[in-house]
C-alpha positions in Angstrom: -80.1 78.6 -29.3 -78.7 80.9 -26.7 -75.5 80.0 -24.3 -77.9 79.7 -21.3 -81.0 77.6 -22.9 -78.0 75.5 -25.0 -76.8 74.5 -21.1 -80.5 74.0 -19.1 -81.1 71.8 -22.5 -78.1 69.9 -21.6 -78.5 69.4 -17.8 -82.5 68.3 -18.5 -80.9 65.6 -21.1 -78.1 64.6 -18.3 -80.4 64.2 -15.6 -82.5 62.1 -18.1 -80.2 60.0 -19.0 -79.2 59.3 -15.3 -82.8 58.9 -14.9 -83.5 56.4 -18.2 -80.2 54.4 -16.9 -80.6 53.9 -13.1 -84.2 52.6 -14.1 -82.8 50.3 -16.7 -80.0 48.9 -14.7 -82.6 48.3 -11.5 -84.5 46.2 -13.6 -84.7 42.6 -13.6 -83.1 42.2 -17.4 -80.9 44.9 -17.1 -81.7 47.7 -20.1 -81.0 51.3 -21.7 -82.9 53.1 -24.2 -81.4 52.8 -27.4 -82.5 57.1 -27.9 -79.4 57.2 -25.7 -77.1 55.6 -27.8 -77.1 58.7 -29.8 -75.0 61.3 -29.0 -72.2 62.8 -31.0 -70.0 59.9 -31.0 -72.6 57.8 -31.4 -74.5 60.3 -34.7 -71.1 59.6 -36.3 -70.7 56.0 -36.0 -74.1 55.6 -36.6 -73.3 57.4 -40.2 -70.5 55.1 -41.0 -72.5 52.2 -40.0 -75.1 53.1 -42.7 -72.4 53.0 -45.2 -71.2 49.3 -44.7 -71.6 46.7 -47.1 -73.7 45.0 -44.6 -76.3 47.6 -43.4 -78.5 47.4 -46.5 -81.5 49.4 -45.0 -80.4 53.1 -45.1 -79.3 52.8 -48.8 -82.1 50.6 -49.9 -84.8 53.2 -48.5 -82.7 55.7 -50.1 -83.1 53.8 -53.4 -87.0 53.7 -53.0 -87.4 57.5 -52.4 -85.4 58.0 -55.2 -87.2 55.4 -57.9 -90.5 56.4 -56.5 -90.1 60.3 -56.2 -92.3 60.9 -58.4 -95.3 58.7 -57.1 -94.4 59.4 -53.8 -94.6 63.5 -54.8 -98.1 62.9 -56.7 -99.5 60.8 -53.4 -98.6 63.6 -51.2 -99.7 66.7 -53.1 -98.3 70.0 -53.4 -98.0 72.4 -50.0 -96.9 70.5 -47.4 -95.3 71.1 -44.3 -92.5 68.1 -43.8 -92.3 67.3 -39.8 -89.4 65.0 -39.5 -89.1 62.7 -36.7 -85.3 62.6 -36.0 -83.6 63.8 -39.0 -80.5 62.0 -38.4 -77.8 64.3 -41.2 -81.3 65.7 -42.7 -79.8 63.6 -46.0 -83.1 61.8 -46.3 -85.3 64.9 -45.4 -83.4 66.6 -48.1 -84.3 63.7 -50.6 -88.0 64.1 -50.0 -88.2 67.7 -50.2 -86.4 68.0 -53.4 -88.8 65.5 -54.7 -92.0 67.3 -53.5 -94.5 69.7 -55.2 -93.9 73.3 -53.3 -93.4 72.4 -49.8 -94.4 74.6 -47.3 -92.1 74.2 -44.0 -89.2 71.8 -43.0 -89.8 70.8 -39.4 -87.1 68.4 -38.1 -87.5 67.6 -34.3 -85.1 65.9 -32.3 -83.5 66.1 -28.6 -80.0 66.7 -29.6 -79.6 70.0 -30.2 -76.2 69.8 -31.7 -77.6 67.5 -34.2 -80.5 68.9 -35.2 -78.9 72.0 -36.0 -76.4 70.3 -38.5 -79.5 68.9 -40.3 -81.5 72.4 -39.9 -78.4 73.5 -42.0 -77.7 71.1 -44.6 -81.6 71.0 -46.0 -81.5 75.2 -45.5 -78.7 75.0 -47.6 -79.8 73.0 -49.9 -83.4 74.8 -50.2 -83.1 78.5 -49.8 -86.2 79.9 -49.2 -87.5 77.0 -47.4 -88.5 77.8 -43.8 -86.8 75.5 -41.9 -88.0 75.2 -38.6 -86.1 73.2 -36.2 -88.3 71.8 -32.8 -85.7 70.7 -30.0 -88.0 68.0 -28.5 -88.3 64.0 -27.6 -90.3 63.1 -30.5 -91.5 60.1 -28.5 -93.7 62.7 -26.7 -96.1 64.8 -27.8 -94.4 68.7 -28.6 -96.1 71.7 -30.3 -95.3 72.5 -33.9 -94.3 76.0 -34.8 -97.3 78.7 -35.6 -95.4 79.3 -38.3 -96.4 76.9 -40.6 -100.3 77.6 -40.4 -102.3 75.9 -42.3 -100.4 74.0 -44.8 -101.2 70.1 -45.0 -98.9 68.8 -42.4 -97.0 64.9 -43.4 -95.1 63.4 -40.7 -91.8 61.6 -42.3 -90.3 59.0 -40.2 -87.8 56.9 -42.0 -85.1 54.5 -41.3 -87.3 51.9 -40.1 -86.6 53.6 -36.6 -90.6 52.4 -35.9 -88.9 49.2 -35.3 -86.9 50.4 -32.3 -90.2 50.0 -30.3 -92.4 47.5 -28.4 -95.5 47.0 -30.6 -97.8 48.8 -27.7 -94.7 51.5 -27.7 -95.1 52.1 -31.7 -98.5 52.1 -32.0 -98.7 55.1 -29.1 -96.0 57.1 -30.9 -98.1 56.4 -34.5 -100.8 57.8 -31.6 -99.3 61.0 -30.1 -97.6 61.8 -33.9 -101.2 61.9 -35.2 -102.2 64.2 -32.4 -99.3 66.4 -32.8 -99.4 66.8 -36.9 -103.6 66.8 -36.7 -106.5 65.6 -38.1 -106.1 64.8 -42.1 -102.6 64.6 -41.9 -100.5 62.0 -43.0 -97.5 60.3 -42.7 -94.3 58.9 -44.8 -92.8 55.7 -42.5 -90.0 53.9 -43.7 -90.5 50.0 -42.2 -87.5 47.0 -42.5 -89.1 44.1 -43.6 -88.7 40.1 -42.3 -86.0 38.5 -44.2 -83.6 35.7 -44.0 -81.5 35.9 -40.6 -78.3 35.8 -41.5 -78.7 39.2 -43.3 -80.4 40.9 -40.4 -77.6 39.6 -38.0 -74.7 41.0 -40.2 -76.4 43.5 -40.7 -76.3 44.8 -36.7 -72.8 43.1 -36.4 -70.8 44.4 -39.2 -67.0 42.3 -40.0 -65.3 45.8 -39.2 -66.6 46.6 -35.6 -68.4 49.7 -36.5 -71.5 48.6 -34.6 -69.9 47.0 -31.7 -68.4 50.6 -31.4 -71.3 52.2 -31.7 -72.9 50.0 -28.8 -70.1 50.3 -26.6 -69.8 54.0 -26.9 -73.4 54.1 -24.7 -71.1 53.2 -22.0 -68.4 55.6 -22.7 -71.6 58.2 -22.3 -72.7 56.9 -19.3 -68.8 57.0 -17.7 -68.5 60.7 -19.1 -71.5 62.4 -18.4 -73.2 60.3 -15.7 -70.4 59.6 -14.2 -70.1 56.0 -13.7 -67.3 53.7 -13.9 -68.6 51.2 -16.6 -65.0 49.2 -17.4 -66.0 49.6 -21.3 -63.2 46.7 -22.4 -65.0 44.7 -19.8 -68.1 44.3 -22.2 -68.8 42.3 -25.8 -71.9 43.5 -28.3 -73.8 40.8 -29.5 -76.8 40.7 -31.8 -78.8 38.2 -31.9 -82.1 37.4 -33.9 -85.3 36.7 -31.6 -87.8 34.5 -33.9 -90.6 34.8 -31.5 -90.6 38.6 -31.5 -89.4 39.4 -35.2 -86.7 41.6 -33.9 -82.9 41.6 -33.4 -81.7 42.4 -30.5 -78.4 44.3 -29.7 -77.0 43.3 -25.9 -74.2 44.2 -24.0 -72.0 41.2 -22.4 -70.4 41.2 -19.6 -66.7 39.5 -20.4 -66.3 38.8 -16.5 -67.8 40.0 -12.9 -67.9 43.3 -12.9 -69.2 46.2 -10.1 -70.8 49.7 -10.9 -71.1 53.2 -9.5 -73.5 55.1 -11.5 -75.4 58.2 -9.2 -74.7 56.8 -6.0 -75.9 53.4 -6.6 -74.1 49.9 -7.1 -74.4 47.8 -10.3 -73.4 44.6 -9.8 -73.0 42.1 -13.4 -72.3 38.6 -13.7 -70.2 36.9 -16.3 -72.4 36.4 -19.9 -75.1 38.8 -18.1 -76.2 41.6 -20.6 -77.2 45.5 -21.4 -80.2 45.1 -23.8 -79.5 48.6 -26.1 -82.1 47.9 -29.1 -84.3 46.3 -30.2 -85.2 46.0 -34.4 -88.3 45.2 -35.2 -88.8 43.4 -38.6 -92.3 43.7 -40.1 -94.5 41.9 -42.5 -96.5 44.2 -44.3 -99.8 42.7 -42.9 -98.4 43.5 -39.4 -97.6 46.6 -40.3 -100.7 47.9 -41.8 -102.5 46.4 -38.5 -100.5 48.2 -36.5 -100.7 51.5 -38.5 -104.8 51.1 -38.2 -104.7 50.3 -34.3 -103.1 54.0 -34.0 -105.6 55.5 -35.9 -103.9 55.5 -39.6 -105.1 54.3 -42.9 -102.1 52.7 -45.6 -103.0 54.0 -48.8 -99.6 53.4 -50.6 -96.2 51.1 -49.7 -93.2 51.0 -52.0 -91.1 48.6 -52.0 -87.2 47.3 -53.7 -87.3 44.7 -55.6 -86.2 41.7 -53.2 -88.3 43.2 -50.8 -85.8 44.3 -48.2 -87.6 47.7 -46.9 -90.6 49.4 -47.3 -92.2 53.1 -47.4 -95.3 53.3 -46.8 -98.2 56.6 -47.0 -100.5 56.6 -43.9 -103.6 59.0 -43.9 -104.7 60.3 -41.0 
């Protein structure tokens, strides 16, 4: 990417995020998008958070693509074009390709530049000879694939159980728009974090060492550095709390005490013990999941799971 698109990519993503946060912070149960919690700072923490003892879903989906290479290769077929709905380090887009019979293209799309070149890199590394086609885009929203991968069967992989990050109705339209944007016949590799007991899934988003706490907080270090507001970081507490009605848990922000903020020429005012909502985590049960896969116009033909039933991939047809 050239010097002058690199900084009209950055000013659209500011003004976003400016956009994303005074809507959030107007709103009755104050909010941000959890897409913003990943910048840099917040790719890197995010990283080491995958490697605590705690955080059990990036290693056991790493574990099922692995064990089940080989059935996941022989559902697939040979040929296809891998569109990757935020690659994160590309580790896990590596894993599948490596696993695959012939693939055609390695599409990773996401709307941090900086970051989706690092993965464009490591799997073009890895695979030489690959095309490796990188798509700066919000993958939330429909985007045009590149020409060049013609017409090579297209499977969407979306793992990391990042499905869960959205309101049901907010899944089930991005299952929608990602079916448009790969095509009819198409399919797609979701990784989905299953319902288990809570007090795994609430160490699991508030880890003994901090590392998510840091992570959470660092949304407001972003905000104060290029938003420009004057968030008082020390002034706030992550939580994470488990919401039974709703399957999910749910990662806040906690005011510590009263506090007053200047974001973009407006006035956020907090209360003590009022909250941030940054993400939510969706837990599924595979019933639920199928269901929703179907309301967006998919078909499960295949789920792998671990043994204690902790995560699972599953093969949608289009």
């Amino acid at each position: 990417m050239s010097g002058a698109l690199a900084r009209d990519a950055a000013e659209a993503q500011r003004a976003a995020l400016v956009a994303d946060a005074l809507a959030g912070l107007s709103a009755p149960r104050k909010t941000l998008p959890c897409k913003w919690l990943y910048d840099a700072e917040g790719a890197r923490l995010f990283e080491a958070i995958t490697r605590l003892p705690e955080y059990y879903p990036t290693r056991t989906e790493t574990k099922i693509l692995t064990e089940q290479a080989t059935a996941i290769a022989a559902a697939i077929g040979p040929g296809a074009a891998v569109v990757e709905f935020g690659p994160g380090d590309g580790a896990k887009g590596e894993l599948l390709l490596a696993g695959l019979q012939s693939p055609a293209a390695y599409v990773p799309v996401d709307i941090a530049p900086e970051w989706l070149e690092a993965a464009a890199s490591r799997v073009a590394s890895a695979r030489p000879g690959l095309p490796v086609l990188p798509v700066v885009a919000d993958f939330t929203q429909g985007f045009a694939l590149p020409k060049r991968i013609g017409a090579a069967p297209r499977l969407g992989f979306f793992p990391g159980s990042t499905i869960g990050n959205f309101e049901p109705a907010e899944a089930a339209a991005f299952l929608r728009r990602a079916r448009a944007t790969l095509g009819a016949g198409s399919r797609m590799l979701l990784g989905a974090d299953l319902v288990k007991a809570v007090p795994v899934l609430e160490a699991a988003y508030d880890d003994a060492a901090g590392v998510t706490a840091a992570f959470d907080l660092n949304l407001l270090h972003r905000l104060n550095r290029e938003a420009g507001a004057d968030f008082d970081v020390a002034g706030f507490a992550h939580r994470a709390i488990w919401n039974p009605a709703l399957e999910r848990v749910e990662m806040h922000l906690a005011a510590l005490r009263p506090q007053v903020v200047h974001l973009a020429g407006r006035v956020f005012r907090f209360a003590e013990g009022e909250t941030i909502h940054t993400e939510s985590s969706h837990k599924y049960r595979p019933e639920a999941l199928g269901a929703l896969a179907a309301a967006a116009g998919w078909r499960a033909t295949a789920m792998w799971s671990d043994p204690q039933r902790l995560f699972s991939v599953w093969l949608l047809q289009g």
